[in-house]
C-alpha positions in Angstrom: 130.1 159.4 49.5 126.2 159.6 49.8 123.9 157.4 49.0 120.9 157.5 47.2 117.9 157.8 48.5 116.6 154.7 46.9 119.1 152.4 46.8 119.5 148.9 48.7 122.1 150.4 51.6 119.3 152.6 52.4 116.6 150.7 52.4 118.5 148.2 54.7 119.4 150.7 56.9 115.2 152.4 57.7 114.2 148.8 58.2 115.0 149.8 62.2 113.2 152.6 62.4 110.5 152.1 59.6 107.8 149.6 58.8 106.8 149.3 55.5 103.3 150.2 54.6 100.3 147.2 55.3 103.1 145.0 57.3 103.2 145.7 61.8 106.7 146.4 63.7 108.9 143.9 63.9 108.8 143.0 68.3 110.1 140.3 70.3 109.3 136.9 69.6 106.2 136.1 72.2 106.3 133.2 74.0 104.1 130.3 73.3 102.0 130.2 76.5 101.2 126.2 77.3 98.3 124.8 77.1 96.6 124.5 80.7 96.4 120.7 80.3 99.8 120.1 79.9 101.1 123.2 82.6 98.6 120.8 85.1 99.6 116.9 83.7 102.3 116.8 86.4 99.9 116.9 88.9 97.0 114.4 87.1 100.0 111.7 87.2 100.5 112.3 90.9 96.7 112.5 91.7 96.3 108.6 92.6 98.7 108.4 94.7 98.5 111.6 96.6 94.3 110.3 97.0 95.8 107.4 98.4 98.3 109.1 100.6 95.5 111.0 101.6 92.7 108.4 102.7 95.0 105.6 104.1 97.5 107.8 106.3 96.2 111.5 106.3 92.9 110.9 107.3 93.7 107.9 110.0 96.2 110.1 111.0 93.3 112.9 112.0 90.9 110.1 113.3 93.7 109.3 115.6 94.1 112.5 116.7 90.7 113.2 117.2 90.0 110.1 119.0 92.6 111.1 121.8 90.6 114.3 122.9 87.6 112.2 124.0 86.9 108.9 126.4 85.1 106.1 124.2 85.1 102.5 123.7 84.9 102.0 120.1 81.0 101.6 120.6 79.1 103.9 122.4 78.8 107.4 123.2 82.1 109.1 122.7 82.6 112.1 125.9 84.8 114.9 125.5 88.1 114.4 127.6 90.5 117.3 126.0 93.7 116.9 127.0 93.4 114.3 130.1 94.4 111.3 127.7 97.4 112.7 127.3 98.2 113.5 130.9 97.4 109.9 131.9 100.3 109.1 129.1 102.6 111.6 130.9 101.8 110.7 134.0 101.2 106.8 134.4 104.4 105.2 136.0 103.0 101.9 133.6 102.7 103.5 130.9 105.9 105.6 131.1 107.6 102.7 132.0 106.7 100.9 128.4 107.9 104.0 126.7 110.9 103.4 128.5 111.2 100.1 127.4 111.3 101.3 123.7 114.1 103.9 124.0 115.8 100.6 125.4 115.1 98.5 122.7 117.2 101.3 120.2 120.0 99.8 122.0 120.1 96.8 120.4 117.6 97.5 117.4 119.7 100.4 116.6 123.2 100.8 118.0 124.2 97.3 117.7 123.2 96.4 114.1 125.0 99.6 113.0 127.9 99.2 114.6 128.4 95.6 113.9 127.1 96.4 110.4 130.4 98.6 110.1 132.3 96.4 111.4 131.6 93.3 109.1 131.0 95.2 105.3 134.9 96.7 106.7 136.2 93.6 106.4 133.9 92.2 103.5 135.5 95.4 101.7 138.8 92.7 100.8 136.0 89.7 99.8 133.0 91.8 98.2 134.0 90.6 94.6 133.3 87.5 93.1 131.3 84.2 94.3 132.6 84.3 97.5 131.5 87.7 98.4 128.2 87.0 96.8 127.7 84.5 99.1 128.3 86.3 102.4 126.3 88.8 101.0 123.2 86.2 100.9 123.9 85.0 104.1 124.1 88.2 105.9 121.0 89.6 104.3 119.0 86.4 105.1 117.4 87.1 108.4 116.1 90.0 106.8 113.9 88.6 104.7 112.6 86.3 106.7 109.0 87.2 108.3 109.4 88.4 111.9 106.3 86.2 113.3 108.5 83.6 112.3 111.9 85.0 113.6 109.6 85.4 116.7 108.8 81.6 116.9 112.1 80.3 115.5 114.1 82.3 118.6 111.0 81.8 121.2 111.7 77.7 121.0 115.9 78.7 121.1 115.9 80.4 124.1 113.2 78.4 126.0 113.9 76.7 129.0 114.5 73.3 126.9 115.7 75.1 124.0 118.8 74.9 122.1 120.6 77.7 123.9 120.4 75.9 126.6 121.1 72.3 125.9 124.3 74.1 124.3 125.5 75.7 127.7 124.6 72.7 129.8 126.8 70.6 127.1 129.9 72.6 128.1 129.2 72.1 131.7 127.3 76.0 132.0 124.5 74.7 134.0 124.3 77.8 135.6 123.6 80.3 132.9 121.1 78.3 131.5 117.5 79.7 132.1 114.2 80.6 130.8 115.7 83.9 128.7 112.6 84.9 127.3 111.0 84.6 131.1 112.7 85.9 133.3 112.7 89.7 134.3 116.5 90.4 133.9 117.4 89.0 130.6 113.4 89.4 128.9 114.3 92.4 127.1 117.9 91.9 126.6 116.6 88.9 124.9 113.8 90.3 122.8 116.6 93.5 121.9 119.2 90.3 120.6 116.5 89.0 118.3 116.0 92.2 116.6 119.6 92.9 116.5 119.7 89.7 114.5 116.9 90.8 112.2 118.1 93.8 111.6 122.2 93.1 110.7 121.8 91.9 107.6 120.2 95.3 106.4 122.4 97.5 108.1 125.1 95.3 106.5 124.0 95.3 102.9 123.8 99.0 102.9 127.3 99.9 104.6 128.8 97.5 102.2 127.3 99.0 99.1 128.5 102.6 100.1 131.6 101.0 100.6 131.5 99.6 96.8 130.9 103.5 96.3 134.5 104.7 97.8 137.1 105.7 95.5 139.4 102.7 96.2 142.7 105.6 95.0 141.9 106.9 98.4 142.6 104.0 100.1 145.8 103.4 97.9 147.0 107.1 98.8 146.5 106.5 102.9 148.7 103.0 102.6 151.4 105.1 100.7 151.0 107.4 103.7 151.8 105.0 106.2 148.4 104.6 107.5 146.8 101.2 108.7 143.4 99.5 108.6 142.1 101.6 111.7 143.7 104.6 110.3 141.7 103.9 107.2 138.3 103.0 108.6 138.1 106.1 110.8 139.6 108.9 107.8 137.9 107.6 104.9 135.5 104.2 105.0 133.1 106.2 108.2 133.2 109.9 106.9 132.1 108.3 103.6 129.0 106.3 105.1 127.5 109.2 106.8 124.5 109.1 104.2 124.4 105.1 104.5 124.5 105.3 108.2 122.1 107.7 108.4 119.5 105.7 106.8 120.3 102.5 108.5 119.6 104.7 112.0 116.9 106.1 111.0 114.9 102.5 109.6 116.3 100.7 112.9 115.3 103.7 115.4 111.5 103.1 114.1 111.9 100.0 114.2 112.5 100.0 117.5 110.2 102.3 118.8 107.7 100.6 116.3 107.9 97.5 117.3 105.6 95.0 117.9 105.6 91.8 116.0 108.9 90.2 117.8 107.6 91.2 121.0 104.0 90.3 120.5 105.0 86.5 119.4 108.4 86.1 122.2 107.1 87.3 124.9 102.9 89.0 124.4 104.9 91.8 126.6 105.8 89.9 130.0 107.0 88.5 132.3 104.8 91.6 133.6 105.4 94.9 131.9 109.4 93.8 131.1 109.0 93.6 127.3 105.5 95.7 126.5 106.1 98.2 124.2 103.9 101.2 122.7 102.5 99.2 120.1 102.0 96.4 121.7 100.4 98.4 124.9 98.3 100.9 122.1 96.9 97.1 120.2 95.5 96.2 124.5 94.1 99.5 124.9 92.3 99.6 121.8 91.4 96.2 121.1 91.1 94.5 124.9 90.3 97.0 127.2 88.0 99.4 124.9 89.8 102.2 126.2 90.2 104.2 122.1 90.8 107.7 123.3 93.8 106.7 125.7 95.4 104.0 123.1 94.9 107.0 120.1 96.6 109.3 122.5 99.4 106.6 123.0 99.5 106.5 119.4 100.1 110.3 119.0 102.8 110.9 121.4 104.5 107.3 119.7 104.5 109.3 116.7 105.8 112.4 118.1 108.6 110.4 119.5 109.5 108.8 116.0 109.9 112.6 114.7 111.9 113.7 117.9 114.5 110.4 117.4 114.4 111.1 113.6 114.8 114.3 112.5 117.8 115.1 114.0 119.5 112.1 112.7 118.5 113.4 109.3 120.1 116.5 109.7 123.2 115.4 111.1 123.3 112.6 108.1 123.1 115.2 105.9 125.0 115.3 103.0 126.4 119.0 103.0 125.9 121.1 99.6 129.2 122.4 98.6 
């Protein structure tokens, strides 16, 4: 059967390869190109803060820097000193010896709040419902949120020579433990580490026992059915399941550690000797006492460089691997 040249089937069927007279090809639908302003918004929301980013940490951060290439007391004449600052950091047994006393301080800043911190939200796992577990909650998270100049005051007058810790031992006939734990060279900086252990439980706690909220509790139904006991539990399913949460609590107590300044500065103001300085407290002399900028700002730098070293890999092993 044909069709005729002017019929409706044959019209319908040159509309692919003809274009009526006065009318242009029928093409691809073009894309509606965005207006610049909103293709750049993105950015103009993010523009005050990334100004502020910029003038209160990037450029103090290359001031710093800067600083630690030359010799100058805040005042005068500053004289360029290249690298030396940074091989008196390296080199100086006091100076590596306060660095030292930081990587100590991770001990019980770090190591100890997170492992307690597992050990308590594991057994607030039964109790974390309710008034009850509301109330531990509080209680753990307290010392947290109180300021650490007056942790620093509050535990200075505990563990004094006339302090509660002491009455307390000399009450059940310890007379001979009893001594002046903030001030004397053994137990300064085992002292100083407990206080920020203290500060620092309640956080590590709060977060372990919110990823625990997080757990499937079917798993933990499936490993009783199983056989398997509360160790058995904690180690195949509550820790593989807090690597994220204890990855964060390491990370905030590891600067914290190597940050710190405040407990130390208020306990102890570094002593007895050099027993409880630490790199802030050491970098705030330099700077501020003996006008000594360039050596403080090189302090400063390699502080920083240590907070990356310590950090980094804890974030990578934290890690939450994409499937």
């Amino acid at each position: 059967m044909t069709t005729a040249p002017g019929s409706v089937t044959a019209q319908r069927a040159g509309l692919t390869g003809l274009a009526r007279p006065g009318h242009p090809t029928a093409g691809p639908p073009r894309r509606r190109r965005r207006p610049r302003l909103a293709r750049w918004s993105g950015w103009l929301w993010v523009l005050p803060a990334l100004v502020m980013y910029a003038v209160f940490v990037l450029r103090p951060l290359a001031l710093t820097f800067q600083y630690s290439l030359y010799h100058w007391n805040g005042i005068g004449v500053a004289r360029w000193a290249g690298l030396s600052n940074y091989a008196t950091v390296f080199t100086d047994r006091d100076l590596l010896k306060i660095v030292g006393n930081a990587f100590i301080l991770i001990i019980f800043f770090s190591f100890i709040p997170v492992s307690l911190g597992l050990l308590v939200a594991a057994l607030a796992r039964r109790i974390s419902s309710g008034p009850f577990g509301t109330t531990v909650r509080t209680i753990l998270f307290l010392p947290q949120i109180i300021p650490l100049v007056a942790a620093g005051i509050a535990w200075s007058w505990l563990l004094s020579s006339t302090g509660l810790v002491n009455q307390a031992l000399r009450a059940i006939g310890q007379d001979g433990l009893a001594r002046a734990w903030l001030g004397e060279f053994d137990t300064a900086l085992p002292s100083v580490g407990f206080i920020g252990a203290w500060v620092l439980l309640g956080l590590c706690t709060i977060l372990l026992i919110t990823g625990i909220s997080k757990i499937d509790p079917a798993l933990y139904e499936s490993a009783r059915l199983d056989g398997a006991g509360p160790i058995r539990e904690f180690f195949a399913i509550t820790l593989p399941s807090l690597r994220q949460e204890i990855g964060v609590c390491l990370t905030v107590t590891v600067i914290a550690a190597l940050a710190s300044f405040d407990i130390v500065y208020i306990a102890t103001g570094g002593g007895p000797g050099l027993q409880t300085t630490v790199p802030g407290l050491e970098i705030y002399r330099l700077a501020f006492a003996q006008r000594q900028v360039g050596l403080a700002s090189a302090l400063g730098v390699v502080l920083m460089a240590l907070v990356l070293i310590c950090v980094l890999p804890i974030q990578r092993l934290t890690r939450e691997e994409k499937e």
